[in-house]
MARTOR-197198 format. One record per residue: residue in one letter; z, x, y of N, C-alpha, C, O in turn. Coordinates in steps of 0.05 Angstrom, whole numbers, always signed. Last residue first. Layout:
<rs>
@res: A	n.c3: Z	n.c1: X	n.c2: Y	ca.c3: Z	ca.c1: X	ca.c2: Y	c.c3: Z	c.c1: X	c.c2: Y	o.c3: Z	o.c1: X	o.c2: Y
...
</rs>
This chain:
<rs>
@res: X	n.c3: +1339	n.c1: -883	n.c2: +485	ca.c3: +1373	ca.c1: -876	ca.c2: +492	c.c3: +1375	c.c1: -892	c.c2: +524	o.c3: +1396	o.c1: -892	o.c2: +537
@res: X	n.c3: +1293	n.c1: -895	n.c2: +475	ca.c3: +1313	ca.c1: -910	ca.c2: +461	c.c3: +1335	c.c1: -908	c.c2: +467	o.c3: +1352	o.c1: -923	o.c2: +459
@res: X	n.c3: +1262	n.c1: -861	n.c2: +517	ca.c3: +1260	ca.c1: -891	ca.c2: +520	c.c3: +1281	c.c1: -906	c.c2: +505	o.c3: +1288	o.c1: -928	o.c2: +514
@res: X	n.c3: +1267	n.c1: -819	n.c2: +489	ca.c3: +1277	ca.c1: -813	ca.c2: +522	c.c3: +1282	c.c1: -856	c.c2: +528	o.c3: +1299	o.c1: -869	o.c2: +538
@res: X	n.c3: +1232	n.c1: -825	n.c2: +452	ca.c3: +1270	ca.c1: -813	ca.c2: +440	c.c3: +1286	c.c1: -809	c.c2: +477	o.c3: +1308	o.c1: -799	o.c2: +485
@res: X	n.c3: +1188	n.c1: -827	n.c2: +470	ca.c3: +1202	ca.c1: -853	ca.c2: +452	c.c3: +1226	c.c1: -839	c.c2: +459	o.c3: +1239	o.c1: -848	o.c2: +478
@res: X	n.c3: +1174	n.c1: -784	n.c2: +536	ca.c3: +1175	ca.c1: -795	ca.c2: +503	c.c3: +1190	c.c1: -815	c.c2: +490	o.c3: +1209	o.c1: -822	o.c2: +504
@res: X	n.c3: +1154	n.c1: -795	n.c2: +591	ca.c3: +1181	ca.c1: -799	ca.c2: +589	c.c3: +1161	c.c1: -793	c.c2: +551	o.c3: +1138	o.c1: -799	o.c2: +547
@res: X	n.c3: +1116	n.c1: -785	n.c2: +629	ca.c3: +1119	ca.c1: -761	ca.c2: +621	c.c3: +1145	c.c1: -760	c.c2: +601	o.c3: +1156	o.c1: -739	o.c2: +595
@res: X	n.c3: +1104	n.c1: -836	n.c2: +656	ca.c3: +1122	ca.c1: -815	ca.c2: +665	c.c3: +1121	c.c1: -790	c.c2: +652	o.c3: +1127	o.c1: -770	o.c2: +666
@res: X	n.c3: +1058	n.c1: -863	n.c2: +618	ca.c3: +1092	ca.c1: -867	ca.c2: +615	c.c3: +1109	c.c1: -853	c.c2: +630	o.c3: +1132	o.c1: -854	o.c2: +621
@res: X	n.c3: +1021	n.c1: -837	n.c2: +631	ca.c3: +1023	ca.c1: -866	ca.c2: +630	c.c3: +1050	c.c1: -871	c.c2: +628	o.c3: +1060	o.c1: -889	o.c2: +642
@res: X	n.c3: +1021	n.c1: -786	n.c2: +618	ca.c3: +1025	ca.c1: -795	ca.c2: +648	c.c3: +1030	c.c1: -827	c.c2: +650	o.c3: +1040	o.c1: -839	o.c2: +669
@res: X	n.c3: +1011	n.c1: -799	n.c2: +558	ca.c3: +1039	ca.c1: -789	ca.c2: +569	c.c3: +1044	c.c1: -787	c.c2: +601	o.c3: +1067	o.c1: -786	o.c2: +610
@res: X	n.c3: +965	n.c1: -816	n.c2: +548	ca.c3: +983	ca.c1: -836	ca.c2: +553	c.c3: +1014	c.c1: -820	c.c2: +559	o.c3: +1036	o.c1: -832	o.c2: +563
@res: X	n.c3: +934	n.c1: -777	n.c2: +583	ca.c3: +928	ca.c1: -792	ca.c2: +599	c.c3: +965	c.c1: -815	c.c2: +588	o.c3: +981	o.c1: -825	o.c2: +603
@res: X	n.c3: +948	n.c1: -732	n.c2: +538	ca.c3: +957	ca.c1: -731	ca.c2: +572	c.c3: +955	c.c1: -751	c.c2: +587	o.c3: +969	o.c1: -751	o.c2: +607
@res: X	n.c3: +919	n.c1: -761	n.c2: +500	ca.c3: +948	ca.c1: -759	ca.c2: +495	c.c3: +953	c.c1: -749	c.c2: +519	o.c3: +971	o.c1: -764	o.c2: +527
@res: X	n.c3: +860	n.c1: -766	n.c2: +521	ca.c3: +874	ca.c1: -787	ca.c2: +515	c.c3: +905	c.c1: -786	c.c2: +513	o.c3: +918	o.c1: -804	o.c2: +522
@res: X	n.c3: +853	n.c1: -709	n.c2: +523	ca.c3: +854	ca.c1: -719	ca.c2: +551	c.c3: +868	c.c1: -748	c.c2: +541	o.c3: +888	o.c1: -754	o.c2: +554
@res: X	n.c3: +853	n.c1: -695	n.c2: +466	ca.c3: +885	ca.c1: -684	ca.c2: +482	c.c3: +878	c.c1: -698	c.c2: +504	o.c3: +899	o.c1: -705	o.c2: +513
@res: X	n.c3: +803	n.c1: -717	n.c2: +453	ca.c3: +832	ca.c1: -721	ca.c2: +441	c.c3: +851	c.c1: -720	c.c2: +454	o.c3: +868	o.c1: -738	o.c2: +456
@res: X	n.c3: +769	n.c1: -685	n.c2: +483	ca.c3: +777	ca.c1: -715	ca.c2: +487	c.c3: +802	c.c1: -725	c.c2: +473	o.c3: +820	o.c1: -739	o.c2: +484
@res: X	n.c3: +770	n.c1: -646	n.c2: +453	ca.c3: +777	ca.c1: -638	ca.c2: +490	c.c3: +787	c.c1: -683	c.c2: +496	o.c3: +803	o.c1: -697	o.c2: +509
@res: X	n.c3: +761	n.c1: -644	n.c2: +410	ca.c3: +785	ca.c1: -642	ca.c2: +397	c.c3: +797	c.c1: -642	c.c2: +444	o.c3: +818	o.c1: -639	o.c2: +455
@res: X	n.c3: +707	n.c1: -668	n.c2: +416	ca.c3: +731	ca.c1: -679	ca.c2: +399	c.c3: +754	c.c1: -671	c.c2: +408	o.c3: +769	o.c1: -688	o.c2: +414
@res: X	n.c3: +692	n.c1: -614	n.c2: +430	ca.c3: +689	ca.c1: -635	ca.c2: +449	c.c3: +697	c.c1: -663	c.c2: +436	o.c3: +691	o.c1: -682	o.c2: +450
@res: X	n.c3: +708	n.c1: -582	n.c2: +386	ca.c3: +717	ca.c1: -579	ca.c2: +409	c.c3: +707	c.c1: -596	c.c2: +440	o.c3: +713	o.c1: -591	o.c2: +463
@res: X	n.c3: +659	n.c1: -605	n.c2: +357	ca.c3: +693	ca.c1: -600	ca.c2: +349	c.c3: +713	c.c1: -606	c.c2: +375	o.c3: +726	o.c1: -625	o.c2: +382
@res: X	n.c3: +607	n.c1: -596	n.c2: +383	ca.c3: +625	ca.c1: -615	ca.c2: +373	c.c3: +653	c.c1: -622	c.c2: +368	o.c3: +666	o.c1: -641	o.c2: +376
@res: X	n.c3: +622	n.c1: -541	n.c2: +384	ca.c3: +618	ca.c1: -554	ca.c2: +405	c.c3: +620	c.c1: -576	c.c2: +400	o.c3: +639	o.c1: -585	o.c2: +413
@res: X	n.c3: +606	n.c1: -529	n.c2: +328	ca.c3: +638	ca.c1: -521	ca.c2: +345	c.c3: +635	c.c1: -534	c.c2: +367	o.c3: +657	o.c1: -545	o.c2: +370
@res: X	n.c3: +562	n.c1: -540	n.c2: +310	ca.c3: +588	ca.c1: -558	ca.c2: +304	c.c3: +613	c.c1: -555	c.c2: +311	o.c3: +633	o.c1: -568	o.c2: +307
@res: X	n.c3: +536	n.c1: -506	n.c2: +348	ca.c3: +531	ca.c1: -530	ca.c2: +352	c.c3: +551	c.c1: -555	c.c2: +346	o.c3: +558	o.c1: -575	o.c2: +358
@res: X	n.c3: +545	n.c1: -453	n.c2: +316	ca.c3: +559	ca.c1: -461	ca.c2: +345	c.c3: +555	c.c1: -486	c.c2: +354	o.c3: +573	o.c1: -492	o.c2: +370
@res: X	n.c3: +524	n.c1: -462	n.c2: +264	ca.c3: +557	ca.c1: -470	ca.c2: +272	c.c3: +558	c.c1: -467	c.c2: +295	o.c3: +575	o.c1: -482	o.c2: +303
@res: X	n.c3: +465	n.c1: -474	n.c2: +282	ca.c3: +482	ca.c1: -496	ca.c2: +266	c.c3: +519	c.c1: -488	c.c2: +267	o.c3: +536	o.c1: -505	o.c2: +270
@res: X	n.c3: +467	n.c1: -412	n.c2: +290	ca.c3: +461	ca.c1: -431	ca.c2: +310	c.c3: +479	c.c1: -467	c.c2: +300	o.c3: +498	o.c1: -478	o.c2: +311
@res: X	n.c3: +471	n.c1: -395	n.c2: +244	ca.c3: +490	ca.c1: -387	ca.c2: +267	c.c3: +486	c.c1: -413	c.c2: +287	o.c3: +502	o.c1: -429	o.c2: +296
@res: X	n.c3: +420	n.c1: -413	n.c2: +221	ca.c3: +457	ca.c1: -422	ca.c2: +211	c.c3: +478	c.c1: -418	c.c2: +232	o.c3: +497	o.c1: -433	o.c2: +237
@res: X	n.c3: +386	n.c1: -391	n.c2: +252	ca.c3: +387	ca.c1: -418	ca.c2: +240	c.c3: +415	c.c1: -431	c.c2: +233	o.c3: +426	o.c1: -453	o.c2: +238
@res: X	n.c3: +393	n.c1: -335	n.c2: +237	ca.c3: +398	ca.c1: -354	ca.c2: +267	c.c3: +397	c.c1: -380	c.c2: +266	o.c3: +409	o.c1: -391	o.c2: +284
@res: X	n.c3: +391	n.c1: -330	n.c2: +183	ca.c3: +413	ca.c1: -330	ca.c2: +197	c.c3: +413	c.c1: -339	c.c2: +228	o.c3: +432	o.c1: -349	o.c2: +240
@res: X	n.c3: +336	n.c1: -347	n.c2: +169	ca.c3: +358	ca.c1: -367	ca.c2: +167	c.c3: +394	c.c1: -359	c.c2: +182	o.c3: +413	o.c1: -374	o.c2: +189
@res: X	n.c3: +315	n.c1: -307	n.c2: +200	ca.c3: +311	ca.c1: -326	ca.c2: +205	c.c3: +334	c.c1: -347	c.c2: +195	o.c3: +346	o.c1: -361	o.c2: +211
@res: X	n.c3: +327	n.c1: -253	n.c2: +180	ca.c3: +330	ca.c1: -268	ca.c2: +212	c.c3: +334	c.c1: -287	c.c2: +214	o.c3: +354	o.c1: -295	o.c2: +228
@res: X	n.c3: +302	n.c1: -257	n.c2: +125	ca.c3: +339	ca.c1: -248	ca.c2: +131	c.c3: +339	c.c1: -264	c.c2: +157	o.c3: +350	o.c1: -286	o.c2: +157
@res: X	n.c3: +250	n.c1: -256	n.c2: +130	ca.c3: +260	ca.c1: -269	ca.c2: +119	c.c3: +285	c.c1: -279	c.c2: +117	o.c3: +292	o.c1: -302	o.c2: +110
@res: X	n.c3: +253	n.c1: -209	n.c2: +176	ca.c3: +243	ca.c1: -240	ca.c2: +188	c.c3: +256	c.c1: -254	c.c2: +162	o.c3: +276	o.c1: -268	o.c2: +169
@res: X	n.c3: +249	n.c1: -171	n.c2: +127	ca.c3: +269	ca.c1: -176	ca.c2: +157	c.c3: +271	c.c1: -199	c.c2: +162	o.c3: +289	o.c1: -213	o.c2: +153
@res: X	n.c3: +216	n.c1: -182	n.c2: +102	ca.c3: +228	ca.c1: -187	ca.c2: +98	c.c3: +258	c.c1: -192	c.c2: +113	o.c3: +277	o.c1: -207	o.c2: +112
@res: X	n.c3: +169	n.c1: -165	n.c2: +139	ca.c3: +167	ca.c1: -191	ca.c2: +129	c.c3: +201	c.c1: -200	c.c2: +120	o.c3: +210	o.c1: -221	o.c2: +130
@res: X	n.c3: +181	n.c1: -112	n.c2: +142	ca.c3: +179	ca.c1: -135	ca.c2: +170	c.c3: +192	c.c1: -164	c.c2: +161	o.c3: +211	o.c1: -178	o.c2: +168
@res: X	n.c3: +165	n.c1: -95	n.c2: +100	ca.c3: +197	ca.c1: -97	ca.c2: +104	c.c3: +201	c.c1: -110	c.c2: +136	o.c3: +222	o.c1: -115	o.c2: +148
@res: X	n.c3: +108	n.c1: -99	n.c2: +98	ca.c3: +121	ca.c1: -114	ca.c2: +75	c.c3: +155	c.c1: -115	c.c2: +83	o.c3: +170	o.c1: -132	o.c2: +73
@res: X	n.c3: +85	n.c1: -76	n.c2: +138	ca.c3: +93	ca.c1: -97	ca.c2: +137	c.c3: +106	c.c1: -112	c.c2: +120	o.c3: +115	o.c1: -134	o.c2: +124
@res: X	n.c3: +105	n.c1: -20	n.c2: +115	ca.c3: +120	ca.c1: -31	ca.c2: +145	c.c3: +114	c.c1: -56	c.c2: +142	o.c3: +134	o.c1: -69	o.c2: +144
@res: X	n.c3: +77	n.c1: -20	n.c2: +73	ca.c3: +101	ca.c1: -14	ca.c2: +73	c.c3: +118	c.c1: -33	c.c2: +104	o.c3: +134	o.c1: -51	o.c2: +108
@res: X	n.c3: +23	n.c1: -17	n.c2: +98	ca.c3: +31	ca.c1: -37	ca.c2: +82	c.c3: +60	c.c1: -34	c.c2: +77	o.c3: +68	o.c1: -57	o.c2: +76
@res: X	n.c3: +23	n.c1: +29	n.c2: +125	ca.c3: +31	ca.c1: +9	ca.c2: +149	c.c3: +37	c.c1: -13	c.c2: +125	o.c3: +55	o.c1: -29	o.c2: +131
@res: X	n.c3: +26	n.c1: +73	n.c2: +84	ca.c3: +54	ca.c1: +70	ca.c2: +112	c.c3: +51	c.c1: +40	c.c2: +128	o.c3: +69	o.c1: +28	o.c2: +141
@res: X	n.c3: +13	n.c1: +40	n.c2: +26	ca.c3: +10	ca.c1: +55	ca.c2: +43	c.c3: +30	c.c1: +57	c.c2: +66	o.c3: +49	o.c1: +41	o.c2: +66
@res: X	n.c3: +0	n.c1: +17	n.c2: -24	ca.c3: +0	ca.c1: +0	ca.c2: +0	c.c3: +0	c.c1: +17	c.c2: +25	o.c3: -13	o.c1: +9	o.c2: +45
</rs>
């Protein structure tokens, strides 16, 4: 195959490696952003109902 058939043959395979790893990488930063725009709304709902209340908890409210 020779020096340049050589070179393309481990191009090729490069790219074969590249590719799904940016693919995947990409797919978890996507589900982290998800996550974490879950997990940003989550806590804005538990600050919103603890300003809702003063900032008081149940065990402040039963005594």
């Amino acid at each position: 195959a020779g020096p340049v058939g050589e070179a393309l043959i481990m191009t090729a395979l490069g790219l074969a490696v590249a590719v799904p790893a940016v693919l995947g990488y990409n797919w978890l930063v996507r589900r982290n952003r998800v996550a974490m725009e879950l997990i940003r709304h989550f806590g804005g709902g538990v600050h919103m109902s603890l300003l809702g209340r003063g900032g008081r908890t149940r065990a402040d409210s039963e005594s």
